[in-house]
Structures are given as structure tokens and as C-alpha cells.
C-alpha positions as CSV (number, residue, x, y, z in Angstrom):
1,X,184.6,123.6,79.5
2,X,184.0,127.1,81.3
3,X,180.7,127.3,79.4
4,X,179.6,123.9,80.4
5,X,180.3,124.7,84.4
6,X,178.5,127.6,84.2
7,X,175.7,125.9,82.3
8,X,175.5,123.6,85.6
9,X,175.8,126.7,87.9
10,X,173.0,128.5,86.5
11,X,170.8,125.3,86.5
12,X,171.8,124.5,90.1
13,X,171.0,128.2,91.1
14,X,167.3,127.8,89.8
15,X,167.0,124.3,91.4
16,X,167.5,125.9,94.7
17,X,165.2,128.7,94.2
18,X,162.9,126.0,93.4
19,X,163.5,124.4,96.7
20,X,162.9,127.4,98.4
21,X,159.4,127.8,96.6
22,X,158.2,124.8,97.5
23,X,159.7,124.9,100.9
24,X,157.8,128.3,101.6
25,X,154.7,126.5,99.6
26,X,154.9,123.4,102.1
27,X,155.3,125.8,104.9
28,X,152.3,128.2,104.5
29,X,150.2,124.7,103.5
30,X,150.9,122.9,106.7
31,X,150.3,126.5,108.9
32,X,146.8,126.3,106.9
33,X,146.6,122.6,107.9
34,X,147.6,123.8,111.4
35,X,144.7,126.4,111.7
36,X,142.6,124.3,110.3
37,X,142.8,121.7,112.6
38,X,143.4,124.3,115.7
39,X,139.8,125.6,114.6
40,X,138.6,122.0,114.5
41,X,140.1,121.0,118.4
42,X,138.6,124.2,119.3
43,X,135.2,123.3,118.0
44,X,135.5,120.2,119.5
45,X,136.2,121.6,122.7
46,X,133.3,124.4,122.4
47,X,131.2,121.0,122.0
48,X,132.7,119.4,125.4
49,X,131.7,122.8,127.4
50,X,128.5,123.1,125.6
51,X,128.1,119.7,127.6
52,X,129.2,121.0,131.0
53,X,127.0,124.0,130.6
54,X,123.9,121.8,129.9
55,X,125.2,119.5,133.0
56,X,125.5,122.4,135.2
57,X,121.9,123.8,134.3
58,X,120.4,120.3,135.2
59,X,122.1,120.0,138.3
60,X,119.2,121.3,140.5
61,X,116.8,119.0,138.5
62,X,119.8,116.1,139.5
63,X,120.2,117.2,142.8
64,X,116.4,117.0,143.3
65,X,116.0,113.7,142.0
66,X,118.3,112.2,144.5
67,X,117.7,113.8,147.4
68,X,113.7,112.9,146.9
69,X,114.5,109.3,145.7
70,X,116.0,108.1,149.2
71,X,113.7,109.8,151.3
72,X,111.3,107.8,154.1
73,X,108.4,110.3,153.2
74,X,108.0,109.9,149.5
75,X,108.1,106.1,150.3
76,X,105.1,106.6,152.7
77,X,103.5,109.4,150.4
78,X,103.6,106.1,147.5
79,X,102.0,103.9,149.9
80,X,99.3,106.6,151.0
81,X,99.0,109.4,148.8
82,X,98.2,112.8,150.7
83,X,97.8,115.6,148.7
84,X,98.6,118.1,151.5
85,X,102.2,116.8,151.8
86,X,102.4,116.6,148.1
87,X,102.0,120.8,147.9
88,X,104.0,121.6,151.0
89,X,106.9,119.0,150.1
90,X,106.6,118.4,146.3
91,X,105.4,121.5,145.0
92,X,106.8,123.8,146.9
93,X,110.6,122.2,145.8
94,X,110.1,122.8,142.6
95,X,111.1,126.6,142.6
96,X,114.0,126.1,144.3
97,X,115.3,123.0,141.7
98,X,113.6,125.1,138.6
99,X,111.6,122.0,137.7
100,X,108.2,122.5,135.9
101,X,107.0,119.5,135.5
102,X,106.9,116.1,138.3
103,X,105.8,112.9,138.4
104,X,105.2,110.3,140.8
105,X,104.4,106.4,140.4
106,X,104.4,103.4,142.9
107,X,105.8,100.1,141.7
108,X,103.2,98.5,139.5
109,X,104.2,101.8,137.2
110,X,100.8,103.4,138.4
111,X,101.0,107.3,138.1
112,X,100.5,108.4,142.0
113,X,100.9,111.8,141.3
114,X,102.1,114.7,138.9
115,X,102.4,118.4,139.4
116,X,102.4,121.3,137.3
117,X,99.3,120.6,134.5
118,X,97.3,123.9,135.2
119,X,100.3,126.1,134.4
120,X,101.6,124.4,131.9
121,X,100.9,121.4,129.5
122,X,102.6,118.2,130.7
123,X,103.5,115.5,128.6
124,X,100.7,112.7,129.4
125,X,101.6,109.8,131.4
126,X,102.7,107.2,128.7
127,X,105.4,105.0,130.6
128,X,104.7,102.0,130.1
129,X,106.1,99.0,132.1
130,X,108.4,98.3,128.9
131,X,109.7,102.2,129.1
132,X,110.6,101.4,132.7
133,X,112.9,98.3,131.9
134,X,114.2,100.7,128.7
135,X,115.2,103.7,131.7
136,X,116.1,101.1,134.5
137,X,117.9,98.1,132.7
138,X,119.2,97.0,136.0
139,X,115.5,97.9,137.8
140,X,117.5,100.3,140.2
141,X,119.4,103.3,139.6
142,X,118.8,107.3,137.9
143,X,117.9,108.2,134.5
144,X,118.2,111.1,132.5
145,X,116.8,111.5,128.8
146,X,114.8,114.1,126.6
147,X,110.8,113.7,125.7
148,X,109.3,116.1,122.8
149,X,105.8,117.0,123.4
150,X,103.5,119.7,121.7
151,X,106.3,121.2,119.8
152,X,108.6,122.0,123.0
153,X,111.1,119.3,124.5
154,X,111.4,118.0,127.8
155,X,114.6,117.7,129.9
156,X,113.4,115.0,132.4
157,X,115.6,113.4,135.1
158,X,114.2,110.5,137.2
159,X,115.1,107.5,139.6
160,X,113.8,104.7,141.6
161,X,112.8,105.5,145.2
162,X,114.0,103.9,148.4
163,X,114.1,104.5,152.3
164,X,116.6,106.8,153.6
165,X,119.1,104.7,154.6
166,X,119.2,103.3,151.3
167,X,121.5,105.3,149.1
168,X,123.1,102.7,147.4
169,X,119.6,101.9,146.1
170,X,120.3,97.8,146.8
171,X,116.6,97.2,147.6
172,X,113.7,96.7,145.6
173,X,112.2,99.9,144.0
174,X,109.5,101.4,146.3
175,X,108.4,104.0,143.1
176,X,109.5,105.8,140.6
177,X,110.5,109.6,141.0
178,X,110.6,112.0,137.8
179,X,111.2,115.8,137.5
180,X,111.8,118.0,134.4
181,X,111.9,121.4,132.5
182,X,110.9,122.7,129.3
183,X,113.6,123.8,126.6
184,X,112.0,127.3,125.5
185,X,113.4,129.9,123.9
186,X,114.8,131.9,126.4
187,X,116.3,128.6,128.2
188,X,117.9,128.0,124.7
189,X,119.1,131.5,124.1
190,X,120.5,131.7,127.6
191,X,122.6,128.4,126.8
192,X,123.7,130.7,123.9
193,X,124.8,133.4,125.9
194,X,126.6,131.1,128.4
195,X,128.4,129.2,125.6
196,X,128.5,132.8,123.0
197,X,127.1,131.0,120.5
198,X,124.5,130.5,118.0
199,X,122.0,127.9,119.3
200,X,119.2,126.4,118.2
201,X,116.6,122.8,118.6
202,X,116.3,120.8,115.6
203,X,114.4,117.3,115.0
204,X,117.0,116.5,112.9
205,X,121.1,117.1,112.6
206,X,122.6,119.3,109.9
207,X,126.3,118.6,108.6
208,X,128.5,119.2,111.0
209,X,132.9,120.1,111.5
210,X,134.5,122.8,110.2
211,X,132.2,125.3,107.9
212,X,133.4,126.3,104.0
213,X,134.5,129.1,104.8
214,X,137.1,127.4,107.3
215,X,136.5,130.3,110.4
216,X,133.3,129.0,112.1
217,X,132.3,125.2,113.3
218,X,129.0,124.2,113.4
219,X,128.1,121.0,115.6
220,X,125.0,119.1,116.7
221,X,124.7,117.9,120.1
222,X,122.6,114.8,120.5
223,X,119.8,114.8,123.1
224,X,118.7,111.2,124.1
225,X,115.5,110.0,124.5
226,X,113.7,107.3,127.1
227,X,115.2,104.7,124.8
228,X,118.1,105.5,124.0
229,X,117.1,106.8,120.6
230,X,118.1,110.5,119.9
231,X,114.8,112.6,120.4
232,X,116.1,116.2,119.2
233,X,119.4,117.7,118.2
234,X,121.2,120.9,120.0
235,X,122.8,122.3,116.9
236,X,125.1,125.2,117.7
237,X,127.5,127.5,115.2
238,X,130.5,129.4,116.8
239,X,132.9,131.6,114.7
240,X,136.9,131.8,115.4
241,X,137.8,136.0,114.3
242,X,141.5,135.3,115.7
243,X,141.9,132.1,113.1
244,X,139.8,134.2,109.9
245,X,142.6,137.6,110.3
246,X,145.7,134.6,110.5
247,X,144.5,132.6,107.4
248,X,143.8,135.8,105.5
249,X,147.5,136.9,106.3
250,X,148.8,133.4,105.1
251,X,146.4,133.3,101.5
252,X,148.1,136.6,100.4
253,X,152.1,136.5,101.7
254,X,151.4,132.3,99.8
255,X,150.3,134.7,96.5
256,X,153.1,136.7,96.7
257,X,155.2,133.7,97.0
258,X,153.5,131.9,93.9
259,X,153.9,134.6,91.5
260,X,157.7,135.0,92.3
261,X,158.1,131.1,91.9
262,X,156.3,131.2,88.5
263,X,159.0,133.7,87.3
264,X,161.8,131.7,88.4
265,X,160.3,128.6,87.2
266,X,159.7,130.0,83.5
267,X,163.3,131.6,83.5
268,X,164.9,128.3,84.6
269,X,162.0,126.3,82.1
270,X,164.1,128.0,79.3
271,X,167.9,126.9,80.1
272,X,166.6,123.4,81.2
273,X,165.0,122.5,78.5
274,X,167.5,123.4,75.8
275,X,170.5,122.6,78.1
276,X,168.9,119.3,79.7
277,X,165.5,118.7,79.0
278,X,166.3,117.5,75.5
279,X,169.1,114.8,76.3
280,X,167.3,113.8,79.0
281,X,164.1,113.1,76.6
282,X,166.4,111.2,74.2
283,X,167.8,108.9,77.3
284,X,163.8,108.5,78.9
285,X,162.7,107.8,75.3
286,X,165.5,105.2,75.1
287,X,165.1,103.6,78.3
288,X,161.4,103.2,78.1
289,X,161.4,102.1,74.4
290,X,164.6,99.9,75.7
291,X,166.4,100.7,72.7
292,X,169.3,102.5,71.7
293,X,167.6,104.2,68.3
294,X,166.6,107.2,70.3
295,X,170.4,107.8,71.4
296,X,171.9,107.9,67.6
297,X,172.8,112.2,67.8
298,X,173.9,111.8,71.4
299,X,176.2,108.6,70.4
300,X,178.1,110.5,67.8
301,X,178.6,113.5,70.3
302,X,180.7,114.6,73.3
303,X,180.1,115.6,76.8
304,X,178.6,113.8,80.1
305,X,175.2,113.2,78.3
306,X,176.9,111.8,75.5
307,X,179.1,109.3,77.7
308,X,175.9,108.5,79.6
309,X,173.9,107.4,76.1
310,X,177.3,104.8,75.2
311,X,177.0,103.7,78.8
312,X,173.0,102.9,78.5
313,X,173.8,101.3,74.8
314,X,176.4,99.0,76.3
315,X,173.7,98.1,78.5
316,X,171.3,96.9,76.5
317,X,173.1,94.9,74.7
318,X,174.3,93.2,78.1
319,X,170.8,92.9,78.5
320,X,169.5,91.2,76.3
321,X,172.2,88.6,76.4
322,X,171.0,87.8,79.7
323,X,167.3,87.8,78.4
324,X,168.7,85.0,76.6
325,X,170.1,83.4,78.9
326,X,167.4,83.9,81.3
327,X,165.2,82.4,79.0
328,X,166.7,79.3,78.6
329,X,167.4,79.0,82.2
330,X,163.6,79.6,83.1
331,X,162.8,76.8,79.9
332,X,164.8,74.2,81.9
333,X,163.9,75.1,85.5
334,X,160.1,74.5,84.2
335,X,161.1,71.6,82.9
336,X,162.9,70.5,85.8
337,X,159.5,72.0,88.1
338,X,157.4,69.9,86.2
339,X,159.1,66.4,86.7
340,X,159.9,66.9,90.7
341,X,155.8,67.7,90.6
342,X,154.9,64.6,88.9
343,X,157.3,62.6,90.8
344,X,155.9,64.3,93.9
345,X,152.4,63.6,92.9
346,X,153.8,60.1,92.6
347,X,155.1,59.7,95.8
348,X,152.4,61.4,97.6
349,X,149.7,59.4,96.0
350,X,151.7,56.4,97.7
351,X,148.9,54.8,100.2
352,X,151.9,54.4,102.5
353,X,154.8,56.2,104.1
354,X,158.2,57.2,102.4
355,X,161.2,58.6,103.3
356,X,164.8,59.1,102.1
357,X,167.5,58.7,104.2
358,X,171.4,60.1,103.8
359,X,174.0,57.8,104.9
360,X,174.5,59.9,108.0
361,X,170.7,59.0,109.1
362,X,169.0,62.2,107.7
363,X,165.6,62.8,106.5
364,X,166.1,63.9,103.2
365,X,162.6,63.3,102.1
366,X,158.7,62.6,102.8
367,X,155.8,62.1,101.2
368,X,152.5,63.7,102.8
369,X,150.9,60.5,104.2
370,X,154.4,59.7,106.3
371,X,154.2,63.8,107.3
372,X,150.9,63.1,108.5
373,X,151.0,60.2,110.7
374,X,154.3,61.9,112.5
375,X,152.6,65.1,112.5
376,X,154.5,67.3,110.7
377,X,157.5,67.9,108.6
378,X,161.2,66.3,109.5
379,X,163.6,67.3,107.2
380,X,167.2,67.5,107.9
381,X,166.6,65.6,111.5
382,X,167.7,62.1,112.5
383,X,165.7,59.1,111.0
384,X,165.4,57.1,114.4
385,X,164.3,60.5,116.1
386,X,161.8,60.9,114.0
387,X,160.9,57.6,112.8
388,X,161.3,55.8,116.1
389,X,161.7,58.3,118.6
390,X,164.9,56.5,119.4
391,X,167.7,58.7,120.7
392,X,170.4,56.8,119.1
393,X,170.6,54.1,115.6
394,X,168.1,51.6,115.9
395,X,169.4,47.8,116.7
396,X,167.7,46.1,113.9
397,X,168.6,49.2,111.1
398,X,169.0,47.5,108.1
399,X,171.0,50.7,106.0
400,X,174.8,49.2,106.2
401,X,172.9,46.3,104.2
402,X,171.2,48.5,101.8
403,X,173.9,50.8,100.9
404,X,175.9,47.2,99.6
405,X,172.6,47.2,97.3
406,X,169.9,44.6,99.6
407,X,166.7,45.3,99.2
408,X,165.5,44.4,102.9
409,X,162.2,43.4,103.8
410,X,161.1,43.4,107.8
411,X,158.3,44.2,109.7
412,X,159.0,46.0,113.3
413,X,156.8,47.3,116.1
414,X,157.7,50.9,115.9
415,X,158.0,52.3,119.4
416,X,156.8,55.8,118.7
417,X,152.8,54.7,118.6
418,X,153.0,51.1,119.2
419,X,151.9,49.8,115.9
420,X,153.3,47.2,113.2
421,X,154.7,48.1,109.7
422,X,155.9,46.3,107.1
423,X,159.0,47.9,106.1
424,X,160.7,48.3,102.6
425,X,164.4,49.7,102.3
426,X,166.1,49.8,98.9
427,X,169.3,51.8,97.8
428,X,168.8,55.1,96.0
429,X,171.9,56.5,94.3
430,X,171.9,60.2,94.0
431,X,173.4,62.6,91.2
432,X,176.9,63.0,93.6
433,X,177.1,59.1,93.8
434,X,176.0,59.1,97.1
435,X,173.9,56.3,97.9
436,X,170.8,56.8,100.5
437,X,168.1,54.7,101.4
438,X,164.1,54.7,100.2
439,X,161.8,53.4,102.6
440,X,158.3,52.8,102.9
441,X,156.4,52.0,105.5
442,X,152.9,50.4,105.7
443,X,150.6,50.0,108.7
444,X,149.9,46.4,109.0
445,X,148.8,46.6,112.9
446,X,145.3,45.7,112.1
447,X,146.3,42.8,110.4
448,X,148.7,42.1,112.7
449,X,146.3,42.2,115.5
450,X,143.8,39.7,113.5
451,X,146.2,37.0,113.2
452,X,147.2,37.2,117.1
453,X,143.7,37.1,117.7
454,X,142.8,34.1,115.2
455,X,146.0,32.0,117.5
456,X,144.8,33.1,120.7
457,X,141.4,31.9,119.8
458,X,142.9,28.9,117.9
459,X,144.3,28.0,120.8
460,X,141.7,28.4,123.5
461,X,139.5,26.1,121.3
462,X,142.3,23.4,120.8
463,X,142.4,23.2,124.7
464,X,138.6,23.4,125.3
465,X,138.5,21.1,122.3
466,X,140.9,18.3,124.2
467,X,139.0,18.7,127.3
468,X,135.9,17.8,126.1
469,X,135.0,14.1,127.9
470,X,133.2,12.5,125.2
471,X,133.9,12.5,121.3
472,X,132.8,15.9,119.3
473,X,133.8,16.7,115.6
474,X,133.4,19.3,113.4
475,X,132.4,18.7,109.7
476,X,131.9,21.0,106.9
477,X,129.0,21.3,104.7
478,X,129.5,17.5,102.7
479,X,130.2,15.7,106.2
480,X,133.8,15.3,105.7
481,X,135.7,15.7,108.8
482,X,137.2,18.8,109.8
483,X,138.3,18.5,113.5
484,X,137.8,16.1,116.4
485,X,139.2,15.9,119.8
486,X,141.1,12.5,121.5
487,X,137.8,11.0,122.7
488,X,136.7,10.4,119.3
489,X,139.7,9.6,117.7
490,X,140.3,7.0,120.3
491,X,136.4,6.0,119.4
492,X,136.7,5.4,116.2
493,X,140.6,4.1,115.5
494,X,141.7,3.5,112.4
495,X,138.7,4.8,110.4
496,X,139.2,8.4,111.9
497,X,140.8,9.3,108.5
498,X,137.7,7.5,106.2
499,X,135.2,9.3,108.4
500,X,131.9,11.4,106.6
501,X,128.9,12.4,108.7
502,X,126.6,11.8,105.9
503,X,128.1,7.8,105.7
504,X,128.1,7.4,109.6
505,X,126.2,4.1,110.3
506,X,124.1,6.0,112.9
507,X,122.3,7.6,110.2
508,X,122.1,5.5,107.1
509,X,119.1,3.8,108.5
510,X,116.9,6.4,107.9
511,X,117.2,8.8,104.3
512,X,115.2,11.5,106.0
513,X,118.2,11.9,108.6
514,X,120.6,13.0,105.4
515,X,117.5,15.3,104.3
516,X,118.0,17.0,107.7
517,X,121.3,17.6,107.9
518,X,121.5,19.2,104.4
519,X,119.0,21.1,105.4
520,X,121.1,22.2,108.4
521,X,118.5,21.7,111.2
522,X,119.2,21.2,114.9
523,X,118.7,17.3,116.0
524,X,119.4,14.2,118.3
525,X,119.3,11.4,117.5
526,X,120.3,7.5,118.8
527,X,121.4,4.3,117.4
528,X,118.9,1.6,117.1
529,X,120.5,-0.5,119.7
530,X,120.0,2.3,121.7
531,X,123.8,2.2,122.8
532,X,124.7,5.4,121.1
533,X,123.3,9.0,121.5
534,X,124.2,12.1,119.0
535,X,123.3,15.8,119.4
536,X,124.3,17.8,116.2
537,X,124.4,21.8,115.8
538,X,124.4,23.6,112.8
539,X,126.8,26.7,112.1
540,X,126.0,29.7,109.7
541,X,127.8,32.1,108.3
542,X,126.6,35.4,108.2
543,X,124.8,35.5,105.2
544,X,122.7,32.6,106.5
545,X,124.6,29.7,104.6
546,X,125.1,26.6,106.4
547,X,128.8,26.8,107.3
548,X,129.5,23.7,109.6
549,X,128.4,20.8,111.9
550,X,129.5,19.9,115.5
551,X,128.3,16.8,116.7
552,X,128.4,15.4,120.5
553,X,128.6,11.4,120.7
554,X,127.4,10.3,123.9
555,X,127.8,6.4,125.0
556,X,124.8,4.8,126.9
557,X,126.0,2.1,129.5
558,X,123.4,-0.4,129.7
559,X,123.4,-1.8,133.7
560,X,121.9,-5.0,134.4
């Protein structure tokens, strides 16, 4: 027992000093990640005053450009160029806002004037009016932006002019106003020395962050051109002594640290292994494999492992009792999954609504189409809510009936949307012996609607019909008589119920009559005492079949 606690007081020892390790490890890493990115902020901040310093060495070109650009003169000099005022104003500014180069146009982008070609070679004028709208998107305002030209690049600042008392530049552009300096060496090398710094003008941008090494940070500055597209790079390389002498420190105190973890870890390796490492194996193996085999020599031991091995063969076993078990379980819920989907296909693919409702007035169930048309799922709320949008039981619910076993049959004018359903209840006894009620519902408001319509017009034609002052039938398609107001029954008595248009006297007389109205054409025509007159009008279907006759009788009164 003694040998066995110092066993675990050895092995706890070396798992501490392997804490420690790793703890020192993790603690010189993150104070490498912390120089690292400590080099990285200051690089980025070298970058941000790298910016200011180029800002603060175009401020005279800046300064220029806005004092010139809302100036009376320069508006006038536009107008009426004078050269004399251009070399005692223009000219002699550009010393004093170190400008080498300057440019003048009116506002059809016409170059006026431009300084400086004699001493040095200008870039040509090549702003065009599309340049102009790149440099003044809102057609007022100051530009600033980078032109390369004959190998050197251009810093060039320029605005739209106005009068004097036009600083906020809200009036039309009365010219154009551009000044500028070259990037030479010495201007580049004198950035250097300002920023202490290795600088240099590329075309194009080199990688860029923190260097390999990890103690210097290169960057490339972006110089804009006229539209908006990069015309050159500023690309700049600064070295951090302070962070190289700290990280140096840290790489060789993290050595000395390694090398006196390895010991520790191969001393400890040793004891572990033969102590732990090897019961440990056996339970992994066993656990993985999910089989006791593994665990036979630490079954027929003693000690903590060995109580641990019973402890995972008892399991198993357990286990797979409940595989068992689980498996059958999962067989029947499939089963049981299968039939609620085919009876859920069924009731879904119902062209009408259904429900289930519990005795207490619950929704209990609905298909799709009924979810639908009230616009969303109901279950568990009241049927009359939902259904009806009535706040209590409806006065014509039909369930105490259904629950005694009636099937009921009704059709109701739901007052949710107004429209007629013929309505289906049934009793459903569930597995508790519960009995609820199925219901479907069919929109039948269309044919509803028809048969109100066919009365209503029924009726407006049976009282147009008895108005009528003289006789009128209506006959179908072999004269026999469909309908006839009073007039004519009154005309012709007894023999109203005998009566065919094709055997009416008034038109026996003549075949070629029968001939027309089997052909279904439009006539009149008048008895040969001349003492009856009849008007007959042919109805078609829409197909263009003859459908129906109405004939008007009129009676002629002879006067002496």
C-alpha cells in the first residue's frame, strides 16, 4: 500500500513539473506573440506618420491651391490672360509654396496657362474633359493625386476657381487651378530622414508586415492617381533594435527551459509507462475495440486499475443489452414513423379541410390545406377560435351529437371569411377511449353563390315574364312548350298542355315555315286571316347550337 502511494506521489510530482514546463513554454510564446504584434502596431503606426509627414510637406502646395482658387484676379487672369500678372503673381508664388510645376485652364478645360517648362520638363497637358469629371465628381471642390512622367512622379494638388467671396465654392467653376512638385531623390531621401527610414518609389508594391526576421516592417504606401487608380508605391523599411535585443533574450532563457523539460519528461516517461501507461493501454484498447478481451490480466488482478477494468466489463455488458433493446425500440418507432406519414400523406392529400377536435373543443389536428386557408398552425387552441373566430361554442355545434356516434352533415356560413362549407363531423375514438370529433370542411361558396344567383334571376324573369301584356312562350329545340306567361295561357285554354310550336296552326300552312325554325332563323310571321301576328327569336348556346325559341303573339283588332 506504501509503495503504491508513493508510486502516485512520484507521478504527481512529474505532472507538475510538466505544468510548469508548459506554463513557462506558454509564457515565453505569448511574450513572442506580444513582440511580435508590438512590432506590427508600431509599423503600423510608422505608416500613419509617414502619412502626416507627406501631408505636412504638401501643405504649402495645399495652402496655395486654395488661397489662388477663390481669388477675383485669377478669375479675371481666365477671362483675359496677361502674362505680366501671370510672372509677378503666379510665378513669383511658386518659391514661397515650393511648387515646380503650374497649370491654368478656363472652363471648357482649355489650358490658359502653365509655368515652369524651361527649367524643368512638365508633364504635357493631357486632361481631358473626362479626367476633369474623374478629379471633380461633384464639378466643384480640390483634388489631390500623383502623375508619373519621364521616369519622375508628380505630386500635384488642384481645384476649381471662384470669386473671392466664394469660399464655399457653391458657384459654377470659373477654371481650374493646378500646382505640383517633383519626387526626386533628395525629396525622397529627406522624407527618409524625417521618418528615419529606408525609403524608396516603386511602380509596383512588394510584400509587405512584419519581415522574416521578425525586427524590421516593411510597408508600401499607396500614391493615387487622377483616377483614382494607384500610380506609384512609397515603399519604406524600418527596423525595431529595442524588440531584436528582447526576442533574442526570450529564444535562449525558452532553450534553457526546453532542455530541462526534456529531462523531466524522459525521467517521468519511464515510471508512467510501466506504472500507468500500460493499464491505461489495456482500458483505451478495450474501450475503443468495446470489448472486454483486452482487460483479461487486469480482471484477474488487484488494485484501482484492476477495479476500474470489472467496472468497464460490467459495462459493456449493460451495453449491449440496451443495444438490444434500442434496437427494437428504433424497429417499432420506424414502423410506427412510417404509418403516421402515410396516414399524413392521406389526410393532407384531402382536397378539403380537416381537423380533430377533443371533447374540450381543442384542435388536436390539421391537415395542410385547413392550415392554409387559416393561415397557420392551431394546435392545442379552441375550435370556435380558430375555426370561427367565435369567442365562445358555436350555437349550431353539432359535437354533443357526434360524441353519441351521429355522423352530422350541415353546411354553415363561417363567420371568419364569410364563405359557405359543407361540413362533415364523425366520432373518432382514440387509444384512451376518448372520443373526439373528425371534421372536414369543403368550400362550397362558389356554388353557393351560383344557385342564389340562378333564383334571383329565376325570379326576375318569372315577374318580367307575368308582366308581359300579350302571350310569349318559350319552347325548346322540337317546339314543345317550355314556359309561357298568363296572357297565353289565358289565349289558348285548355290546349296549353297539348301545345308544339312546330303543330301551331299558324304555321302548318306553309312547310318552309317548319324548315325555318329548325334551322333556327329569326322571323315574323301572320295568320292568313290576318288576325294574328308572331315574332319568333332563336337562342344559342355557346357553342352555336340552337338552344331555344321565344315567340311574341300579337292580336290584330280589325275596326270597321
Amino acid at each position: 500500500m506504501a509503495q503504491s502511494v508513493r508510486k502516485k506521489i512520484i507521478g504527481l510530482l512529474a505532472i507538475n513539473v510538466i505544468l510548469f514546463v508548459l506554463f513557462l513554454m506558454a509564457f515565453l510564446w505569448t511574450e513572442t506573440k506580444r513582440q511580435e504584434e508590438l512590432l506590427s502596431v508600431q509599423g503600423r503606426e510608422a505608416v500613419e506618420r509617414l502619412k502626416d509627414i507627406v501631408q505636412l510637406q504638401g501643405q504649402p502646395l495645399e495652402r496655395q491651391i486654395d488661397d489662388y482658387t477663390c481669388w477675383d484676379e485669377v478669375v479675371r487672369f481666365i477671362s483675359k490672360p496677361d502674362p505680366q500678372w501671370a510672372v509677378e503673381n503666379l510665378e513669383a508664388g511658386m518659391e514661397l509654396y515650393s511648387g515646380e510645376g503650374l497649370w491654368v485652364y478656363d472652363p471648357s478645360f482649355r489650358l490658359v496657362y502653365r509655368r515652369g517648362e524651361k527649367e524643368i520638363p512638365l508633364p504635357p497637358s493631357v486632361f481631358s474633359q473626362e479626367t476633369f469629371t474623374k478629379l471633380f465628381p461633384k464639378g466643384t471642390g480640390l483634388c489631390h493625386f500623383y502623375l508619373s512622367f519621364q521616369g519622375e512622379l508628380w505630386e500635384l494638388f488642384g481645384g476649381t476657381v471662384h470669386p473671392t467671396g466664394d469660399r464655399g465654392r457653391a458657384t459654377k467653376p470659373r477654371g481650374f487651378f493646378f500646382s505640383g512638385r517633383r519626387w526626386t531623390i533628395p525629396y525622397v531621401e529627406k522624407l527618409a530622414h524625417l521618418h528615419r527610414s529606408d525609403l524608396h518609389v516603386l511602380l509596383h508594391p512588394s510584400s509587405g508586415g512584419v519581415s522574416k526576421d521578425k525586427y524590421s516592417y516593411r510597408f508600401s504606401l499607396p500614391l493615387k492617381g487622377g483616377y483614382g487608380l494607384t500610380e506609384a508605391y512609397l515603399q519604406g523599411t524600418i527596423r525595431f533594435t529595442a524588440v531584436y535585443e528582447s526576442a533574442k533574450t526570450g529564444r535562449l532563457l525558452l532553450l534553457i527551459v526546453l532542455l530541462f523539460g526534456l529531462f523531466l519528461l524522459l525521467l517521468t516517461g519511464f515510471t508512467l509507462t510501466r506504472w500507468v501507461n500500460t493499464p491505461l493501454a489495456s482500458l483505451s484498447r478495450s474501450l475503443s475495440q468495446e470489448d472486454s478481451a483486452p482487460l483479461a490480466s487486469l480482471l484477474e488482478s488487484e488494485g484501482d486499475f484492476a477495479d476500474l477494468a470489472r467496472l468497464v466489463d460490467e459495462n459493456f455488458r449493460s451495453q449491449r443489452r440496451l443495444q438490444e433493446e434500442s434496437q427494437e425500440r428504433e424497429r417499432l418507432n420506424r414502423r410506427l414513423e412510417e404509418q403516421e406519414e402515410k396516414l399524413r400523406a392521406t389526410l393532407n392529400a384531402f382536397p378539403g379541410g380537416l381537423a380533430v377536435i377533443s371533447s374540450e373543443y381543442k384542435m388536436e389536428f390539421m391537415n395542410k390545406r385547413l392550415e392554409k386557408e387559416i393561415g397557420g398552425d392551431s394546435i392545442g387552441k379552441d375550435c370556435f377560435q380558430t375555426l370561427f373566430r367565435w369567442d365562445k361554442v358555436c350555437p349550431w355545434c353539432v359535437n354533443s351529437r357526434v360524441k353519441s356516434g351521429e355522423v352530422v352533415k350541415w353546411t354553415v356560413k363561417s363567420p371568419r371569411d364569410g364563405r359557405w362549407y359543407d361540413i362533415c363531423s364523425a366520432p373518432l375514438q382514440r387509444p384512451d377511449g376518448e372520443i373526439s370529433v373528425i371534421v372536414s370542411c369543403t368550400d362550397v361558396s362558389e356554388r353557393k353563390e351560383a344557385e342564389e344567383a340562378l333564383q334571383e334571376s329565376e325570379a326576375r324573369f318569372h315577374q318580367i315574364l307575368a308582366q308581359v301584356p300579350f302571350p310569349m312562350a318559350i319552347c325548346d329545340t322540337q317546339g314543345e312548350l317550355l314556359l309561357s306567361n298568363s296572357s297565353f295561357s289565358q289565349w289558348k285554354g285548355n290546349a296549353l298542355s297539348r301545345y308544339n310550336l312546330f303543330k301551331d296552326p299558324l304555321f302548318l300552312p306553309e312547310k318552309e315555315n317548319i324548315k325555318r325554325l329548325q334551322r333556327g332563323e329569326n322571323f315574323r310571321i301572320s295568320s292568313q286571316d290576318r288576325s294574328v301576328r308572331a315574332l319568333l327569336f332563336p337562342v344559342f348556346r355557346g357553342t352555336g347550337e340552337l338552344h331555344q325559341w321565344v315567340v311574341f303573339w300579337e292580336r290584330i283588332e280589325r275596326h270597321a
